[in-house]
N, C-alpha and C positions, 0 to 999 in steps of 0.2 A: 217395644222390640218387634213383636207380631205387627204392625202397622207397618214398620219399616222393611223389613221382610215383604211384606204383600203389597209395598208400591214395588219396590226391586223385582219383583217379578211381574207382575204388569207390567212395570215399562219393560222389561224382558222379553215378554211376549210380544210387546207392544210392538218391538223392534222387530221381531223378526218376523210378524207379519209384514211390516212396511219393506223389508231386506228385498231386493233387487235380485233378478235374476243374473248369475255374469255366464260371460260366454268366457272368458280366461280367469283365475284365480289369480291371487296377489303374487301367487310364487310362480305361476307360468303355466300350470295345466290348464287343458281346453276342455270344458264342461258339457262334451259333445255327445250325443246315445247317434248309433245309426240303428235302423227298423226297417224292418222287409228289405233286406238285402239279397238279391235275387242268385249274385256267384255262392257257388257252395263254397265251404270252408275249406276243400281240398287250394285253393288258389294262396291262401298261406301258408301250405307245405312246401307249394314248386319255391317263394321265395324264404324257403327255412331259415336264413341265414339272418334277415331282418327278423323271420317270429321272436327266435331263439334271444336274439339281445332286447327285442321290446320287454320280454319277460320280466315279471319280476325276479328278486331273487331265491325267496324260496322254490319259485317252479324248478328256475333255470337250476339249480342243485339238486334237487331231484329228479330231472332226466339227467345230469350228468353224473352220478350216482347209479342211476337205473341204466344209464349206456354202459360203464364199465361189468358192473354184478351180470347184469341178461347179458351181455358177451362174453364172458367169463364161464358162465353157469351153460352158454346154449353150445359153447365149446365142448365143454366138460363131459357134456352130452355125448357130444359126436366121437369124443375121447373115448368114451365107455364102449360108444357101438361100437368102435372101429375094433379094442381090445374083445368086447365079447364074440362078433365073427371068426375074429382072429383065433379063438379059443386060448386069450391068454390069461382069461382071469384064473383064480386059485379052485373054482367050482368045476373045472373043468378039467383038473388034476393033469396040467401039462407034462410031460416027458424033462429027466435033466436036458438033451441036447435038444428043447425045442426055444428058437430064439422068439422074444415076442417086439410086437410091430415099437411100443412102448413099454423100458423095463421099466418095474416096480410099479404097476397099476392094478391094484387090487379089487376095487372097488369105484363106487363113484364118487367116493371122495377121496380119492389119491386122483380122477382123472382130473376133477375139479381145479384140485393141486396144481396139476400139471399146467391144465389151460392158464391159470394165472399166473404160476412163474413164464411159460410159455409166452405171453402178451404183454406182460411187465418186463421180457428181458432181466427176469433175477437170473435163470441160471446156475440153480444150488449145484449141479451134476448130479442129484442124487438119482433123476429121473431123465431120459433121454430115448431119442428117435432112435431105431436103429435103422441100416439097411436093408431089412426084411420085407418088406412091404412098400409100395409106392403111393398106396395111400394116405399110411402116415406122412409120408413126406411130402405130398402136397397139399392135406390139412394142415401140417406146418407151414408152409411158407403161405398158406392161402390165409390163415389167422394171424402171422406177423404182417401182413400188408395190410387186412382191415385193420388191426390192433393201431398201428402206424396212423392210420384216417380217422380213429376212433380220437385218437388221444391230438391228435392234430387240431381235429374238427373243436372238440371240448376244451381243452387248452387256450385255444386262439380266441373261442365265445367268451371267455373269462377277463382273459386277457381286454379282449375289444371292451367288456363293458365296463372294467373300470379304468381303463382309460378314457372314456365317453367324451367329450368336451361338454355335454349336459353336466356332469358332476363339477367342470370348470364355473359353467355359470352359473353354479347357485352362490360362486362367491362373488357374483356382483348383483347389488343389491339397490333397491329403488326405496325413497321415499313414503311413506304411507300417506302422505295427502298430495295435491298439487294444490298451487297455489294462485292467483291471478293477480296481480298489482304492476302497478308500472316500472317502467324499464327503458330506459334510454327515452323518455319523452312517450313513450307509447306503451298502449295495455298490451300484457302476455300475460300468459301461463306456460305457472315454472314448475319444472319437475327437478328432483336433485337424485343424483344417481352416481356410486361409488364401485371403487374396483378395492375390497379387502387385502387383494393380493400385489404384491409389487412388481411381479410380473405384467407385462404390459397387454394389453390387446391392440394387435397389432390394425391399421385398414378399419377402424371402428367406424362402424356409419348407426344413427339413430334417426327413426321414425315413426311416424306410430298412422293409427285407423282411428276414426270413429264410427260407431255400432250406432246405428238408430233405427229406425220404420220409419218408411219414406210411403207416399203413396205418389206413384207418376200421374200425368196429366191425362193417361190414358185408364187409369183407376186402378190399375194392379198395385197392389200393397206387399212391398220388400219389406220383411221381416231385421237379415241384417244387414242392410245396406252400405258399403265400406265407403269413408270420404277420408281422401290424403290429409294426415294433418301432416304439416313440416314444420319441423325442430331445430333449433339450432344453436352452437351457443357463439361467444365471441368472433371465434376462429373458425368457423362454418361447421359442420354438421356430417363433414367426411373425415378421417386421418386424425381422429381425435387425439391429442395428449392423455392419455388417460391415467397419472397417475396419482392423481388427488381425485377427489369428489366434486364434480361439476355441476352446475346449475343448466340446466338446458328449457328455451324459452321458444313459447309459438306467440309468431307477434299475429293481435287480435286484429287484424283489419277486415275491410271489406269484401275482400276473398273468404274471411275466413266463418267456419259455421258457426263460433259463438259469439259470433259481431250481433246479434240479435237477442241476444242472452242477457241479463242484466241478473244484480246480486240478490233484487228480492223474487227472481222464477226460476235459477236454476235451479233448485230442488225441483222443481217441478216438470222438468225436464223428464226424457228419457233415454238417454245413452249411454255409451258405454265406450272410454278412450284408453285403448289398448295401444303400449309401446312395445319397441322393439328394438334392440339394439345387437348387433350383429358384428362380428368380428373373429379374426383368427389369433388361437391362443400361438404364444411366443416359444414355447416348450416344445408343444408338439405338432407346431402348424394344421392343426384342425381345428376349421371352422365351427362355432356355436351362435347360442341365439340366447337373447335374455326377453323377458319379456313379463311384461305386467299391466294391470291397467286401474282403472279408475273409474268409480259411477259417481253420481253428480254430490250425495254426498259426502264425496272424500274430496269435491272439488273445495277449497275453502277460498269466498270472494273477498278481498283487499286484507292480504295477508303477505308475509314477504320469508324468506328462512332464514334464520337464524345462522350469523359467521360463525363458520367450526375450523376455518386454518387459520395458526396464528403463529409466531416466530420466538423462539425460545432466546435466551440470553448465548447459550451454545452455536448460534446461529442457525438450528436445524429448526425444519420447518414441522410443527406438528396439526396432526386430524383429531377433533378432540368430534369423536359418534354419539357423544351423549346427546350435543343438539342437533345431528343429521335431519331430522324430521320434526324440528321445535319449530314452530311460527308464529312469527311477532307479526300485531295488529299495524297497519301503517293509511295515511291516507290515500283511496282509492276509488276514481269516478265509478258510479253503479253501473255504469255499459259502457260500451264503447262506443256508441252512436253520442252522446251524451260529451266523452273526451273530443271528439272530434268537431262535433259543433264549438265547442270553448274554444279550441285553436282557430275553426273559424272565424268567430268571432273577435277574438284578438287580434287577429289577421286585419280585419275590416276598418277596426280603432287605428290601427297606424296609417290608414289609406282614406285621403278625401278625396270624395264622389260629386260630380256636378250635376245641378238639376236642373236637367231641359226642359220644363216648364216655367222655368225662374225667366222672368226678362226686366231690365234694368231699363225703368223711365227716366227721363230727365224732366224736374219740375222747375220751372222759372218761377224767380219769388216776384212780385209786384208791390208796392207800397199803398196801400190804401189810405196814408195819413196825412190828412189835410191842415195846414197852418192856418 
């Protein structure tokens, strides 16, 4: 038991010294630090309205908690000075006919009172402006109009962020390997990618990057160097049908960067194949973005995925997600340099070539046989 224990974690370790740096994670965040950034952090105030929803959500509830209480509380304030100038608190032992700016404010917590029925619009009537004074009454309408922006401003950030279309795309969901095996005659890589929801996405387009260190011919060495991959599946790769789970394939050719790759170096490799799929949800016509990616060991070479639609007796069409990301072994040339010599070569067997050094003698026979 202790022996097994202690390979289990060796190979534990083992693993996550080998583990890959990513620059996207499987569910879509970007694995990015910025350092010595030169604008101060006032440049996130002017665009408050983006901070406010990148937040998360305990922050974001605790300024919207801390806006209502501090404007409430910094009211209540002004509520108190306004009544103690006034001399209408009880310490000041007003006169029966002296009217005060605010009746029944006692203290500073009845002005408290006040500022928050005052900004919530309750309205008990216990407490009220009177005519007396003009600065109560433009401390009223001055805290019903910030109250107004207050609750607008907070409201609406709430509002915004779960509606997000970010919260849309985590229901569609990608594969955990990609795959490479042949396809219509010719090597790809497949990715399988599914929409949970039956709502559509409308305009979908997928594509993806690959991430690798390039060094140019002039010796500067790119770190991550972006090269288009393009995906596609039967019906092209724009206005997708999206309402089963598709297979989408990069055909391996001579264009393409893993035409060089074969099944026993891709480990060996170093990159990083980051997709994207992009589209507007049906609901609420706002644009989202999915995205995931793949490093070389999650590439799996001659392997094919597992059919998960199938057709019931009822006639409806069912998704069975248990095999979404199952892959069955299939036979698969170890490069693509490799498949495309074979076609060549079969090519050349159906075709005969003449040889211009060949030249046809004609030989006379003579009889050398004497009676």
């Amino acid at each position: 038991m202790f022996d097994y224990l202690r390979k289990r974690l060796t190979s534990h370790i083992r693993e996550r010294s080998r583990r890959r740096a990513r620059l996207v994670s499987k569910d879509g965040r970007c694995n990015i630090e910025f350092g010595n950034v030169e604008q101060s952090r006032f440049v996130f105030l002017i665009d408050i309205w983006t901070t406010i929803l990148d937040l998360r959500w305990r922050y974001k509830m605790t300024i919207f908690i801390s806006a209502f209480l501090g404007s409430w509380f910094l009211f209540g304030l002004l509520w108190y000075v306004v009544a103690y100038i006034h001399k209408d608190l009880p310490e000041f032992n007003p006169s029966i006919n002296h009217t005060p700016c605010v009746e029944n404010i006692n203290g500073l917590t009845s002005a408290f009172l006040f500022s928050l029925e005052t900004q919530v619009t309750i309205g008990y009537g216990f407490r009220c402006v009177t005519e007396q004074c003009a600065t109560a009454i433009f401390l009223l309408i001055f805290q019903s109009i910030l109250g107004v922006i207050i609750n607008s401003f907070m409201c609406g950030a709430i509002l915004a962020k779960i509606s997000r279309s970010k919260n849309r795309a985590k229901t569609i969901t990608f594969s955990k390997n990609a795959v490479i095996s042949k396809r219509g005659g010719k090597l790809c890589l497949l990715i399988r990618v599914a929409n949970l929801r039956k709502s559509l996405l409308i305009g979908s387009h997928i594509y993806g990057k690959l991430l690798k260190t390039t060094i140019t011919p002039e010796g500067e060495t790119i770190i991550l160097d972006q090269v288009n991959i393009e995906f596609v599946v039967d019906a092209g790769n724009e206005n997708l049908f999206f309402i089963s789970p598709l297979t989408i394939y990069h055909i391996i050719d001579k264009n393409s960067p893993f035409f060089h790759m074969a099944a026993e170096t891709i480990l060996q490799q170093d990159f990083e194949l980051v997709v994207f799929l992009d589209g507007t949800v049906e609901a609420t016509s706002a644009t989202c973005q999915v995205r995931t990616s793949y490093i070389p060991e999650e590439v799996l070479w001659g392997y094919r995925f597992a059919p998960i639609v199938s057709k019931t007796k009822e006639g409806k069409y069912r998704v069975d997600f248990q095999n979404f990301s199952k892959t069955v072994a299939v036979e698969t040339p170890h490069c693509a340099f490799c498949l495309y010599n074979e076609k060549e070569a079969k090519a050349k067997e159906k075709k005969g070539y003449d040889n211009p050094g060949f030249v046809l003698s004609e030989v006379t026979e003579t009889s050398d046989t004497k009676m």
